[in-house]
C-alpha positions as CSV (number, residue, x, y, z in Angstrom):
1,X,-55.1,9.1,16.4
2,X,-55.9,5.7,17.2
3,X,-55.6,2.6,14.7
4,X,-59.2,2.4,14.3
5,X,-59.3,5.5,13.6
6,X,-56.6,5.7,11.0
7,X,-58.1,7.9,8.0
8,X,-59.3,6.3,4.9
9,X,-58.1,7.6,1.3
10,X,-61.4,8.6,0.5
11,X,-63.4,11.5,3.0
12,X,-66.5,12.2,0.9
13,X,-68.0,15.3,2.0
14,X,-72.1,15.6,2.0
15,X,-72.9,19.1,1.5
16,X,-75.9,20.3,1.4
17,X,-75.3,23.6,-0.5
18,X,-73.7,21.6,-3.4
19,X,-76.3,18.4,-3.8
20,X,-79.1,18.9,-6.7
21,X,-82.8,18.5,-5.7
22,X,-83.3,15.9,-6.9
23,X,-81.2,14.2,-4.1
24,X,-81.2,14.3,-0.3
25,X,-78.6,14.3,1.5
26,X,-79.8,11.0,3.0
27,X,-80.0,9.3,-0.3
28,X,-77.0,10.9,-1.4
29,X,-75.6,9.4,2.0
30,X,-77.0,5.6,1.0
31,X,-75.1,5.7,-2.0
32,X,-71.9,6.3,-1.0
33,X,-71.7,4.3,1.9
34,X,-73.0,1.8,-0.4
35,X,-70.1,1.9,-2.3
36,X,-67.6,1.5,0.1
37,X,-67.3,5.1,1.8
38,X,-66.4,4.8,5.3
39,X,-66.2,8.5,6.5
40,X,-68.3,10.9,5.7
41,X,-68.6,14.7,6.8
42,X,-72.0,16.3,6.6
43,X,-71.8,20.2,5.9
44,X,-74.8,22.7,5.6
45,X,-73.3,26.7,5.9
46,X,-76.9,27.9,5.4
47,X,-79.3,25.7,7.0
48,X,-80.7,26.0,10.8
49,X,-79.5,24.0,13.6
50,X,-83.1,22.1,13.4
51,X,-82.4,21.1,9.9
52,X,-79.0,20.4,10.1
53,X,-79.8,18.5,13.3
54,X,-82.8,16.2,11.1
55,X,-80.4,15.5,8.1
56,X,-77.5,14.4,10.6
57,X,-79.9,12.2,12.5
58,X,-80.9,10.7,9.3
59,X,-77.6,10.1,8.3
60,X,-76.3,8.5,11.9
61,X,-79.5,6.0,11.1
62,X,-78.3,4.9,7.8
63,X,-74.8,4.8,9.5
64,X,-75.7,2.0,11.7
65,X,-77.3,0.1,9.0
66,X,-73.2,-0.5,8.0
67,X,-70.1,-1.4,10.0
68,X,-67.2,1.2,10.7
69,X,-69.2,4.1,9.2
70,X,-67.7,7.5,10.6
71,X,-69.9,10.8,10.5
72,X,-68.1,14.1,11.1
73,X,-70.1,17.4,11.4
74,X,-68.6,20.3,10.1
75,X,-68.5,23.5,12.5
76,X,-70.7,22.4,14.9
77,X,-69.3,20.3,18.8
78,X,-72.8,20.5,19.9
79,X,-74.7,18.9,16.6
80,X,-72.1,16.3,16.2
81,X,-72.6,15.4,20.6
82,X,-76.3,15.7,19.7
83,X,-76.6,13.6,16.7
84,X,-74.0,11.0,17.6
85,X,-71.1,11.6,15.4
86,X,-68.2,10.5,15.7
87,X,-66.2,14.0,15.3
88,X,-66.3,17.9,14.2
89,X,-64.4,19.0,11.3
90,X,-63.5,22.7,12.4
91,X,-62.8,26.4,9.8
92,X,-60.2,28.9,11.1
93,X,-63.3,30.8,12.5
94,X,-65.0,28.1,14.3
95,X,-64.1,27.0,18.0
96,X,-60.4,26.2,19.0
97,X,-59.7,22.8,18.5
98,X,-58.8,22.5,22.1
99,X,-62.8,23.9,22.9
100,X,-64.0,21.8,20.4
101,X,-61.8,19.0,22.3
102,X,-63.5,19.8,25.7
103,X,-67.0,19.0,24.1
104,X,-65.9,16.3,21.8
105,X,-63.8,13.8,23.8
106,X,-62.0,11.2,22.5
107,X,-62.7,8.4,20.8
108,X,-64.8,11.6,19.1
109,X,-62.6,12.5,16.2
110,X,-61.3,16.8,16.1
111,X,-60.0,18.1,12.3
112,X,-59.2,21.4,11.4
113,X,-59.0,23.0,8.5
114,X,-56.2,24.7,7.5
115,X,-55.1,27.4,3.6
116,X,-51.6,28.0,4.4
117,X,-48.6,26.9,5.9
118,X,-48.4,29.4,9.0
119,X,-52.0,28.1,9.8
120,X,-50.7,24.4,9.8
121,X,-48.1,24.7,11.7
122,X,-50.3,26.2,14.4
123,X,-52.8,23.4,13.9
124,X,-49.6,21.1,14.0
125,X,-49.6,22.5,18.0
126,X,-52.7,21.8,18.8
127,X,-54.5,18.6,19.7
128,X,-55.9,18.0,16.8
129,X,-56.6,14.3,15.1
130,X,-56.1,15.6,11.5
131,X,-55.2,18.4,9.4
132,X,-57.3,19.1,6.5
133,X,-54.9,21.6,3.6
134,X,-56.9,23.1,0.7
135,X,-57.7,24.4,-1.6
136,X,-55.5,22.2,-3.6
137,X,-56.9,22.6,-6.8
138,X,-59.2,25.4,-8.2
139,X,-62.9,24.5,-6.5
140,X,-66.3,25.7,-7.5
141,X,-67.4,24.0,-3.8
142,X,-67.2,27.7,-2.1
143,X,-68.1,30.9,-2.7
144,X,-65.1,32.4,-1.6
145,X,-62.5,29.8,-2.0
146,X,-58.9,30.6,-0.4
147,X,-55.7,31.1,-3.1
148,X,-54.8,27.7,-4.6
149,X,-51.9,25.9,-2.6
150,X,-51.1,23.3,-5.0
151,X,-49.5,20.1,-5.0
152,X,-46.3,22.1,-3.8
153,X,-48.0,23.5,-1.4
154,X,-48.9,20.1,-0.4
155,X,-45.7,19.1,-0.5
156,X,-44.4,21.1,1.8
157,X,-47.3,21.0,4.4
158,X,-46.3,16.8,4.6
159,X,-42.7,18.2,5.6
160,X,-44.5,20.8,8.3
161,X,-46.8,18.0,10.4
162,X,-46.8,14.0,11.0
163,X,-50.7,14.1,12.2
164,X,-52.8,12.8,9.1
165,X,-53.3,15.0,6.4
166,X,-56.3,15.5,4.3
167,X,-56.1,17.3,0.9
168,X,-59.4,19.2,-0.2
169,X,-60.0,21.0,-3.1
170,X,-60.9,20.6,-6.7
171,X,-59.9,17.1,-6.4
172,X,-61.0,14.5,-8.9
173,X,-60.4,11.1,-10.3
174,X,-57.8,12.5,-13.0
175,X,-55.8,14.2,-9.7
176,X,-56.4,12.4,-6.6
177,X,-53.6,9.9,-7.3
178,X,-51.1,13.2,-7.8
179,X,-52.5,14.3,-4.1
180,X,-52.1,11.3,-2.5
181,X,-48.3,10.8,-4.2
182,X,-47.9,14.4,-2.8
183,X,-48.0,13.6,0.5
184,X,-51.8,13.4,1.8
185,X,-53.1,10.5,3.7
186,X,-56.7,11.2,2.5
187,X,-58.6,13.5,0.3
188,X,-61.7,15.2,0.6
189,X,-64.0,15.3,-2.7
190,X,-67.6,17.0,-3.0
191,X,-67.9,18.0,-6.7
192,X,-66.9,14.8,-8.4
193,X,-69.2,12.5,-6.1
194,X,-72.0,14.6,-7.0
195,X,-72.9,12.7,-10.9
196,X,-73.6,8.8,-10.1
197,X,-72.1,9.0,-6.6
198,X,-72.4,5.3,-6.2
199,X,-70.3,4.6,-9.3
200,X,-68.2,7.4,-9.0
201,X,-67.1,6.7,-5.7
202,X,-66.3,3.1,-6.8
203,X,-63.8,4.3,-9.2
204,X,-61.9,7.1,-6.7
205,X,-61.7,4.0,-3.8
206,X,-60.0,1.4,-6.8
207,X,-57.5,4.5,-7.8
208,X,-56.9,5.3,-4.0
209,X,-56.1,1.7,-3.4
């Protein structure tokens, strides 16, 4: 990874499933980004391509309102290519990383998501620009969340790779300085932007300073 593309503290995650509705995902988006987020992955596990394609247009456009704004689509190569992101954020099930590469060449941006240590290490092989470890925390975010790997686990995964590391999970303000002292570079939130985003995204950039 690049110096320009060095990971901020703060990866706010736009997920569709999780946003009330009384907020899109474009004014969800706005908010944010007015606060200072500068990398933002949009993720929608239930919509169609067409929608998710619309909202992750919409979002590219308020993007480029802003300077260094950073979209990643989560799951899919194509829709990220397609709506001009600037990466895909890949599950264990999705395409390799090295597939996903072939599609998404660099400067595009390839994560992976990883619940274990075997499964980072093997993500630690492969060419991908970060490592996202989780769940940290107990999360309410997924249906079927993975077992908890803690901030030992998290420990222990910064020992495993040197690529970036993102922590996802149940973070919050009360824990996300704990995360980062563990050993991630970033961490990825949903839940805890969802109330006031704006503000509350305010106060996780001043405690990831």
């Amino acid at each position: 990874m690049s110096a320009d593309q060095k990971l901020p503290r703060l990866y706010a995650i736009v997920d569709q499933g999780c946003l009330p509705p009384s907020i899109s995902v474009a004014a969800f988006a706005e908010e944010l980004i007015g606060a200072g987020v500068r990398l933002l992955q949009y993720r929608n596990k239930f919509g169609s391509a067409r929608r998710m394609l619309s909202d992750a247009r919409e979002l590219k456009r308020i993007a480029l309102k802003s300077d260094g704004i950073r979209l990643i689509m989560n799951d899919r190569a194509d829709l990220a290519i397609a709506a001009g992101f600037e990466g895909v954020h890949l599950g264990q099930d999705d395409l390799s990383v090295e597939g996903a590469g072939v599609l998404c060449k660099p400067p595009m941006m390839v994560g992976i998501s990883t619940h274990n240590l075997a499964q980072l290490e093997a993500a630690d092989t492969t060419s991908a620009d970060y490592i996202a470890m989780g769940p940290i925390f107990q999360t309410t975010s997924k249906a079927n969340p993975d077992p908890v790997v803690g901030l030992d686990g998290l420990r222990a995964a910064r020992k495993v790779t040197n690529k970036p590391l993102v922590a996802i999970g149940g973070i919050t303000r009360l824990n996300c300085r704990q995360v980062i002292d563990a050993g991630a570079d970033s961490v990825a939130v949903i839940s805890d932007l969802l109330r006031n985003p704006a503000e509350s995204a305010e106060e996780f950039l001043k405690l990831l300073s």
